[in-house]
N, C-alpha and C positions, 0 to 999 in steps of 0.2 A: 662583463659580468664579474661580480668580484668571486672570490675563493680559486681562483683558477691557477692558484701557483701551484707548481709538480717541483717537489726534491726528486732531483734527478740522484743524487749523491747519498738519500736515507739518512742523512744526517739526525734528522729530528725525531726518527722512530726508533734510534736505538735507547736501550735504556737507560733513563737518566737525562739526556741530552733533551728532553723538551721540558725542563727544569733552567733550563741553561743558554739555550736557542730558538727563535723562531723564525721563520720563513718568512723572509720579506718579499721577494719578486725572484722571477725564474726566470730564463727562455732560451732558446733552442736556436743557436746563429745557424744557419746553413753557411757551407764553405765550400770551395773547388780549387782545383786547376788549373791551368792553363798551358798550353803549348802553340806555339805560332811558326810560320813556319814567311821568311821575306824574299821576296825576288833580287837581283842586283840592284835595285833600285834603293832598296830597303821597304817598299811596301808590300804588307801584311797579305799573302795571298792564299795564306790554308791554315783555321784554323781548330783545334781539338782542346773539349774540356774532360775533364777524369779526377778522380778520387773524390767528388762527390759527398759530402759526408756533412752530418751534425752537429754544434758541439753546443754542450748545456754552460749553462749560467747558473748558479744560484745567490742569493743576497738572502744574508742571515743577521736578523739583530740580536747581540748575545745579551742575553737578560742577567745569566748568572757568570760564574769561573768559568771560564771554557779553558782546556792547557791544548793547546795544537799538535801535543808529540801524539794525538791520537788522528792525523792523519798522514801520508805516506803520498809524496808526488810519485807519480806512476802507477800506483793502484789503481785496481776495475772498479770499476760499479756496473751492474747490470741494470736498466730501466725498460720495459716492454722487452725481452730480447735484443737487444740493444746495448752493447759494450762500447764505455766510456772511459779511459783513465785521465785521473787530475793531474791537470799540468800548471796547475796556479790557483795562489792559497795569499791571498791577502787581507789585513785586515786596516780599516781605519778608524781611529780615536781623535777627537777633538775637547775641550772645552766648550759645553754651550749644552742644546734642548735635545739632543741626539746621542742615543745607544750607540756604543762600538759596532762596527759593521764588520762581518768578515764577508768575503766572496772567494767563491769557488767557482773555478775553472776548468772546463775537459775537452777531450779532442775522441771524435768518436773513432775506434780501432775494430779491426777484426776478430770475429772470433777465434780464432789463433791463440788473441794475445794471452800470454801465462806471467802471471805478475806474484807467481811463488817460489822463482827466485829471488833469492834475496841481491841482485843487483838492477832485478828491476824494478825496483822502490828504492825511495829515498825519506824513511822516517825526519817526520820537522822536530824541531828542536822542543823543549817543554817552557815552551812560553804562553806565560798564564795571560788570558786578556778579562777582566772584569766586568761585570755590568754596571759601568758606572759612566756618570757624563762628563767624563773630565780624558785628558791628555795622556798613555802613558806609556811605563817604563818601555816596556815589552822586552829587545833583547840587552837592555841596559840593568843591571841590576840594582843599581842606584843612580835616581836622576841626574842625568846627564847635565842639566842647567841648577844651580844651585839658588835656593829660594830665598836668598838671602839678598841674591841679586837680578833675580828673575823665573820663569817659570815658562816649560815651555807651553807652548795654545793647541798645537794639532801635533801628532805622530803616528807613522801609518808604515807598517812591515807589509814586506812582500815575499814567497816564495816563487820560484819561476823556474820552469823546463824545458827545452827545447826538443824536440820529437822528430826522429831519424825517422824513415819507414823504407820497405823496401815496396814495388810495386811488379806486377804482371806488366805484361804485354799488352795489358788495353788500358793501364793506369787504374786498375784495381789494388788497393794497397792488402799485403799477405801476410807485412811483420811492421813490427812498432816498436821503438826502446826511447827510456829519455835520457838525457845529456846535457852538458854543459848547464849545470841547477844554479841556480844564485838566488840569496837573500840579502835583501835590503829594508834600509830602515831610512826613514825621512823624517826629518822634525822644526816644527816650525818655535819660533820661540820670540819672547819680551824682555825686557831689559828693563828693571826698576832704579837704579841708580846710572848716574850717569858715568858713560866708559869711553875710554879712548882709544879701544880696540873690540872685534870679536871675542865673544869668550874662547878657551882652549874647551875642546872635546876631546878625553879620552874616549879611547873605540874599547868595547869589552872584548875580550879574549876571543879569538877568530875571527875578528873583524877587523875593518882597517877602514878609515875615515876618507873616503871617495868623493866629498863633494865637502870643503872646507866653509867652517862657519863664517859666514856672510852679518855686516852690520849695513841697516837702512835706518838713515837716522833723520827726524824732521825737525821741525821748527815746535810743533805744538805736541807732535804723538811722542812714547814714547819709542825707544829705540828696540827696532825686532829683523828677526834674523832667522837663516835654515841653515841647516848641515844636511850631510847622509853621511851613512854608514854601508859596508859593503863583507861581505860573507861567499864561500863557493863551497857548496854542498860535497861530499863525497861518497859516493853511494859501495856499501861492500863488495867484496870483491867476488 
């Protein structure tokens, strides 16, 4: 049946933002546990699952500016009684027939969770993404490939949080925080003149270049290539 997508996240009901965003596809992974328990032998002779939980998907085509500093890894969303906080905020951009895509990631927490201190959130940075079908800067604030010799094809930013919990006695989880945050950037790219090396990529300010520009060069195509780029959040104190 179509129409059956759920923003788990609200994104599109606040105001303004269905100007700016639409709900492409949703869904609700189920996830668990595991614990095992082996004989001397090493085979598996008792086993327990726990922590049991849901965690939503959303897929967003951004039609207008969307800037990112308006979401916070580790923030709640509540959906049905049902607390979520976002632990993964990425978005991908290409050259070609396709809108920017962001997705949004969560991990279903307890009601417990209190995400009004301020260290547990981690505000994203203010990086604008466009509605437009081409490639772009994001945390770069002038293109990183210069047009004079090239132009990059795809670039795709990621936020990401890893999530501590503590649990009960039967594997019920009671606390949540997140940790260890990093953002990354990936960009694929062409080459119009011919070179006898990768290009050099400066990394923008808080970043540092984690996966060095790569040249594939053929006989008929031209010559293209990827980098990243690598960032570590610090959430206040």
């Amino acid at each position: 049946m179509q129409g059956t997508q759920i923003d788990y996240f609200g994104l599109v009901a606040i105001t303004g933002n269905n100007l700016l965003l639409e709900l492409k596809s949703s869904s609700l992974n189920p996830s668990q546990d595991e614990a095992t328990a082996s004989n001397r032998r090493g085979d598996v002779i008792a086993k327990n699952v726990y922590n049991q939980r849901s965690d939503p998907q959303c897929v967003y085509s951004v039609i207008g500016t969307y800037v990112l500093s308006a979401l916070s890894l580790g923030k709640m969303y509540t959906f049905n009684s049902v607390n979520y906080i976002l632990t993964e905020v990425s978005v991908a951009t290409a050259n070609g027939s396709e809108l920017p895509q962001l997705t949004l990631k969560g991990m279903q927490v307890p009601s417990t969770y209190d995400d009004s201190v301020a260290y547990a959130k981690l505000p994203l940075p203010a990086i604008s993404i466009a509605g437009s079908f081409a490639a772009q800067n994001l945390a770069f604030t002038t293109a990183p490939i210069s047009e004079t010799s090239g132009d990059m094809t795809k670039s795709d930013w990621s936020a990401t949080a890893q999530v501590a919990y503590a649990k009960d006695h039967a594997g019920v989880m009671l606390a949540a925080s997140i940790y260890g945050t990093k953002y990354e950037q990936k960009v694929d790219y062409v080459l119009t003149i011919i070179a006898n090396a990768a290009p050099t990529v400066t990394a923008p300010t808080g970043y540092f270049v984690s996966s060095l520009p790569t040249m594939d060069e053929s006989q008929t195509d031209y010559a293209s290539g990827s980098f990243a780029i690598t960032s570590f959040g610090v959430r206040a104190a």
